[in-house]
C-alpha positions in Angstrom: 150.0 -5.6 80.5 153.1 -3.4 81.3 152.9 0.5 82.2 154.6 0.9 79.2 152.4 -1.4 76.8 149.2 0.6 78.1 151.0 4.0 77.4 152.1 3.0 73.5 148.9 1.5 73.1 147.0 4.9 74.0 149.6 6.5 72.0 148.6 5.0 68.9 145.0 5.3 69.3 145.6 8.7 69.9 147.1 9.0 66.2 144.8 7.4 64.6 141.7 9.3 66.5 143.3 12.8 65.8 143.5 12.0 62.0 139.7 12.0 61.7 138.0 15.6 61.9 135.5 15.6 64.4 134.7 19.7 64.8 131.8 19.9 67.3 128.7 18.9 65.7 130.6 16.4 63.3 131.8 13.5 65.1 130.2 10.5 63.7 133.2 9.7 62.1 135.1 9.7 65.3 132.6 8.3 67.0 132.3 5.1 65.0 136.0 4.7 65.1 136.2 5.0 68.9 133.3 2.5 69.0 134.9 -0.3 67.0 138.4 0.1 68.9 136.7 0.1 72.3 134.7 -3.0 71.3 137.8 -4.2 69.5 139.8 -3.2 73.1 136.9 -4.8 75.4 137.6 -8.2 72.8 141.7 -8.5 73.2 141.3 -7.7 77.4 138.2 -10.6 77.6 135.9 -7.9 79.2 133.0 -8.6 76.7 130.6 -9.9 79.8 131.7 -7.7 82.1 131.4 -4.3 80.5 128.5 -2.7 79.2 129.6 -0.4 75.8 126.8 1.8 74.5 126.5 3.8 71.7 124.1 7.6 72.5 123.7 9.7 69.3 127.8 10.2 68.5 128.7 9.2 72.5 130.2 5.9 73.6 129.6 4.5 77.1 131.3 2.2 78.9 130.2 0.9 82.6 131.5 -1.8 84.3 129.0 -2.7 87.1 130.1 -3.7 90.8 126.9 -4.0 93.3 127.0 -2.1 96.2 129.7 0.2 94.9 129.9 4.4 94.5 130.2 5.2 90.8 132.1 7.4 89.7 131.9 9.1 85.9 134.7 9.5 83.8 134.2 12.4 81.0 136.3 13.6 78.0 135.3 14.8 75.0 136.0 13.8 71.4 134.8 16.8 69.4 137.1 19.7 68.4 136.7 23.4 67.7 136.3 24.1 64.3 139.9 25.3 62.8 141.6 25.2 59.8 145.0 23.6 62.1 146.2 20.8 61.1 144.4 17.1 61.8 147.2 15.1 60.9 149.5 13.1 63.5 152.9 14.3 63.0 155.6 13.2 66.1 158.4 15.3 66.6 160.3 14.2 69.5 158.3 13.4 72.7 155.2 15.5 71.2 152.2 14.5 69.4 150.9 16.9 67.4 147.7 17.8 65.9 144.2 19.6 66.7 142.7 17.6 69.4 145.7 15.8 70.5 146.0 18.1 73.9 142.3 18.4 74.1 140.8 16.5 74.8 142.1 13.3 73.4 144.9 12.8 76.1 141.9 12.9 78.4 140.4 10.7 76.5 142.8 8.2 75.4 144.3 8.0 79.1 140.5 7.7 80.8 140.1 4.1 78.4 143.5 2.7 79.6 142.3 3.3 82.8 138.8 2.4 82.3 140.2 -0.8 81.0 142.2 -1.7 83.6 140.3 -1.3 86.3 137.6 -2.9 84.7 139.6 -6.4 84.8 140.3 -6.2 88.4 137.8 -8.2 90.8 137.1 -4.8 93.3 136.8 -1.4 92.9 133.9 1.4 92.3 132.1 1.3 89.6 133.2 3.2 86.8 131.0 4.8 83.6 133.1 6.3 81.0 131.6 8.4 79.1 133.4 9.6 75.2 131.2 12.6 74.5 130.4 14.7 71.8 129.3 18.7 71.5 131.4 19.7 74.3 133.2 22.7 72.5 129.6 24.0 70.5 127.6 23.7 74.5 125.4 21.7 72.0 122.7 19.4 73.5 123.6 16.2 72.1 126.9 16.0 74.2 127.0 15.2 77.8 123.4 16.4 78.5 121.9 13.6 76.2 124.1 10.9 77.5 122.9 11.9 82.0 119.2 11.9 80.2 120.1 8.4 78.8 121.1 6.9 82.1 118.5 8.6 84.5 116.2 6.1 82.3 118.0 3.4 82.5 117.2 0.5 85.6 120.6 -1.5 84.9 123.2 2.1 85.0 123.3 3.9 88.4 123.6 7.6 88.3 127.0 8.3 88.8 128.0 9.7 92.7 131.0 11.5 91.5 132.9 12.9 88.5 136.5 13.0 86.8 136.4 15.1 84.2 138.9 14.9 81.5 140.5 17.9 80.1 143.9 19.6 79.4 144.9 20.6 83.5 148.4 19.2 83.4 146.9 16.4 85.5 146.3 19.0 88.6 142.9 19.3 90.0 140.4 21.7 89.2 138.3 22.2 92.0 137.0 25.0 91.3 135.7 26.1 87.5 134.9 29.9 86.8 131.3 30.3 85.1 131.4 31.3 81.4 128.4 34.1 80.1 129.6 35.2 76.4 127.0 38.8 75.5 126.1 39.7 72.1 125.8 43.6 72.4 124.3 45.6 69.4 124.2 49.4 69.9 121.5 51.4 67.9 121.9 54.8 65.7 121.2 56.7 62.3 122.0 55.4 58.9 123.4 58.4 57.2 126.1 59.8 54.6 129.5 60.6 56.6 129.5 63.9 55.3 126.2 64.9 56.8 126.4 62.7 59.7 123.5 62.3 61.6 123.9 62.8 65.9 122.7 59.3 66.3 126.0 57.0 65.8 125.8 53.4 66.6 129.5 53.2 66.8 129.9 56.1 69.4 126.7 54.5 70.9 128.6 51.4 71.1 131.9 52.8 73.0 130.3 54.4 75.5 128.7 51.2 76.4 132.1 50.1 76.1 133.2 51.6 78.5 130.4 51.3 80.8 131.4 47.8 81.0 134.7 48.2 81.1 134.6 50.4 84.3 131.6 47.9 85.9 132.4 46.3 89.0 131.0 42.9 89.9 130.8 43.9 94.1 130.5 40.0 95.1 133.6 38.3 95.9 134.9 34.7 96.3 137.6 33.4 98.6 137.5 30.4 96.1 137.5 31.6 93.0 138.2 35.1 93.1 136.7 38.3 90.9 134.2 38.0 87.8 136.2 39.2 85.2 134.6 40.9 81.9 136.2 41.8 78.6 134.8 42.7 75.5 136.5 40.9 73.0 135.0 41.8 69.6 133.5 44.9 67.8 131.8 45.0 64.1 129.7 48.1 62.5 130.0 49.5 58.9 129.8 48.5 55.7 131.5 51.6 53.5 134.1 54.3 54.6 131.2 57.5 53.8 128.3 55.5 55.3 127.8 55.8 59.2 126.3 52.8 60.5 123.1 52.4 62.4 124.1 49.6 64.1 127.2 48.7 65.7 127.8 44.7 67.5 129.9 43.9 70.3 130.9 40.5 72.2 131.5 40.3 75.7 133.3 37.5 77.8 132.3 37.4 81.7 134.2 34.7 83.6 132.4 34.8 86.9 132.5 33.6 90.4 130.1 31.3 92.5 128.7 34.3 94.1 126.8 35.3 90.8 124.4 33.7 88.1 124.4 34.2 84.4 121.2 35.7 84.2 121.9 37.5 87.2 124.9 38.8 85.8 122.7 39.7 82.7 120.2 41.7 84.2 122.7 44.0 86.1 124.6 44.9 82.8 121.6 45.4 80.7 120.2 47.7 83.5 123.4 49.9 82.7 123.5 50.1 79.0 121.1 51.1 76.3 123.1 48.5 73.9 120.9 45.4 73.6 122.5 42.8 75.6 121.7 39.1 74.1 123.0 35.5 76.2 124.3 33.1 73.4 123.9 30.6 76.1 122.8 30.3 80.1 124.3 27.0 80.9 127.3 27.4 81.6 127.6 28.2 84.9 129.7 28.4 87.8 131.3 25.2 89.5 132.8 23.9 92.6 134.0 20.8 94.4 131.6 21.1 97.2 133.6 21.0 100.7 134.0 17.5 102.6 133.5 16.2 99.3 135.6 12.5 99.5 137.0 14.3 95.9 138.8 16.4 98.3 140.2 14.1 100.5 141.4 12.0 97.7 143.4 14.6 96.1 145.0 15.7 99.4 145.9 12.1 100.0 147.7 11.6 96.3 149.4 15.1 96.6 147.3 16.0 93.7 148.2 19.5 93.1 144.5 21.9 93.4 143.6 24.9 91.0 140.8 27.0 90.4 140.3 27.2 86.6 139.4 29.5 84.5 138.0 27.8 82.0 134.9 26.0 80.8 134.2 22.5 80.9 131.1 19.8 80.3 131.3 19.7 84.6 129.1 22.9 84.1 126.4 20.2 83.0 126.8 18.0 85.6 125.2 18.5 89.2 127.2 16.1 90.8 130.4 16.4 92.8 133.3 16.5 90.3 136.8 17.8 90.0 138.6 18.4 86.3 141.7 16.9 85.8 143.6 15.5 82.4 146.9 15.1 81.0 148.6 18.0 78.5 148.1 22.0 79.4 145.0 24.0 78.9 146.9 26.9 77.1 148.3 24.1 74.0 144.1 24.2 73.3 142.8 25.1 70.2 146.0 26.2 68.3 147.8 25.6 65.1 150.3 23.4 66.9 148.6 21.5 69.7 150.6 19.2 71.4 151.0 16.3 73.8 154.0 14.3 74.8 155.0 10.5 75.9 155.6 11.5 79.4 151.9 13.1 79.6 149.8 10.2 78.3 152.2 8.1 81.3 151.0 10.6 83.6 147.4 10.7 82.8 146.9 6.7 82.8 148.5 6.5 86.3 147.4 9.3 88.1 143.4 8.6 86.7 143.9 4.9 88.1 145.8 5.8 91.3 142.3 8.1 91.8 139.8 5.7 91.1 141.6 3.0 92.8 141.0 4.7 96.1 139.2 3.6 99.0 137.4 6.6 99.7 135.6 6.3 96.0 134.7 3.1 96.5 
């Protein structure tokens, strides 16, 4: 099949995907759809016998054995956030648009194309593809679930490497910040506002504020730079002539290699007297470990390298990985996410150009 076959044909399973919600959580839906048009897609390509095609919870798998061959994971996500944008297909131009089109369905259209491809060739690595739910939420039944599938399985190999799929504009991410989101509540006095009492969770609350705000996170990384906080949200009150006796915060810490998430916790909680709560410890800090055949690869294509700022399922994985995927990270999670034509080219070349390599092999 042409280039430009394989590029209309993700195309249009793109369009259809993107019409079914699938908010994180909620992807059955999705899920079976992506099931029947893989199997559908393994059927028209005559790769019945030679592909595996699994469905865990609301995950597919694919895996195309090759003994005594590395295997290398392929990862995107089919969940969405939860928004009220628009889940319709709607072309203008070039651009696709609708929630999930950028991310991570590119990823995740592009990484079947290629999947498929290099599934009907006679040599290569072996590849498992795995279509995951949960991915926005950090929920359990995502990624996580599927690794615990295979590390029971005698017939899948655990995988030796990892592509995984998101919005990069098809640079590599070799380098991924951690992610440690804080729920602070500040204590005080309930009390009428015209006979306010000293205690005032809201005051309590700023100058915690600002403790964090002037924090400085000491450790440094040549890598990946500072750890970088913000607080992002602030609630308290329920009337205008009520002072509130509690006052809740959110914080956002993007951090470096050099720290941990609960490290990170414990030196902030030592500094404020808000109560400091981790919605979730997981989601830590990662990096394509140096002389990593990942590295060589990407050198060797001209693959542009990043360090991103963002978080990603390869915060689950603990194997060698870089994050790479067609569309932009900054399109995610808006009212008018969009890919284009030229993208979903991009994405199905550069992934098999990768995984044709000898050094993955």
């Amino acid at each position: 099949m042409k280039n430009n076959a394989l590029v209309q044909r993700a195309l249009s399973l793109l369009e259809e995907m993107i019409s079914i919600p699938a908010p994180s959580g909620k992807e059955e839906a999705r899920c079976d759809f992506l099931e029947k048009k893989t199997r559908s897609l393994l059927k028209e390509e005559n790769l019945e016998d030679k592909v595996k095609l699994l469905r865990i919870k609301n995950n597919i798998v694919l895996f195309r054995p090759r003994e005594g061959k590395k295997t290398v994971l392929l990862c995107a996500h089919i969940d969405t956030v939860n928004s009220s944008a628009p889940h319709y297909p709607a072309w203008k131009g070039n651009r696709l648009y609708g929630l999930g089109a950028n991310d991570d369905g590119g990823s995740v259209v592009c990484m079947i194309e290629a999947f498929t491809f290099l599934a009907m060739q006679e040599d290569g690595c072996q590849i498992v593809l795995a279509l995951t739910a949960e991915e926005e939420n950090g929920g359990r039944n995502g990624i996580p679930e599927v690794l615990q599938f295979i590390k029971k399985q005698d017939n899948i190999p655990m995988p030796d490497y990892a592509l995984v799929g998101e919005p990069t504009g098809m640079k590599a991410a070799v380098g991924e910040k951690g992610l440690l989101v804080l729920d602070g509540t500040a204590e005080g006095k309930l009390s009428h506002a015209a006979y306010p009492a000293e205690e005032n969770a809201v005051y309590n609350a700023l100058k915690d504020i600002e403790v964090l705000r002037k924090f400085s996170f000491r450790k440094k990384s040549g890598i990946m730079g500072p750890t970088h906080l913000s607080v992002t949200q602030i609630n308290a009150g329920s009337a205008h002539n009520i002072v509130p006796d509690t006052c809740s915060f959110v914080v956002d810490i993007r951090f470096n290699e050099r720290y941990s998430s609960r490290e990170i916790l414990q030196l902030l909680s030592a500094k404020t007297k808000s109560s400091l709560k981790a919605r979730n410890l997981e989601h830590r800090c990662s990096v394509t470990p140096p002389g990593c055949p990942l590295w060589e690869v990407m050198q060797e294509l001209d693959i542009e390298t990043y360090v991103s700022p963002t978080s990603s399922d390869w915060a689950r994985l603990d194997i060698p990985a870089v994050k790479i995927g067609p569309g932009e990270s900054s399109r995610s999670h808006k009212a008018n996410e969009y890919i284009t034509k030229s993208e979903i080219a991009e994405g199905i070349n550069k992934y098999i150009s990768i995984l044709s390599h000898p050094k993955l092999r």
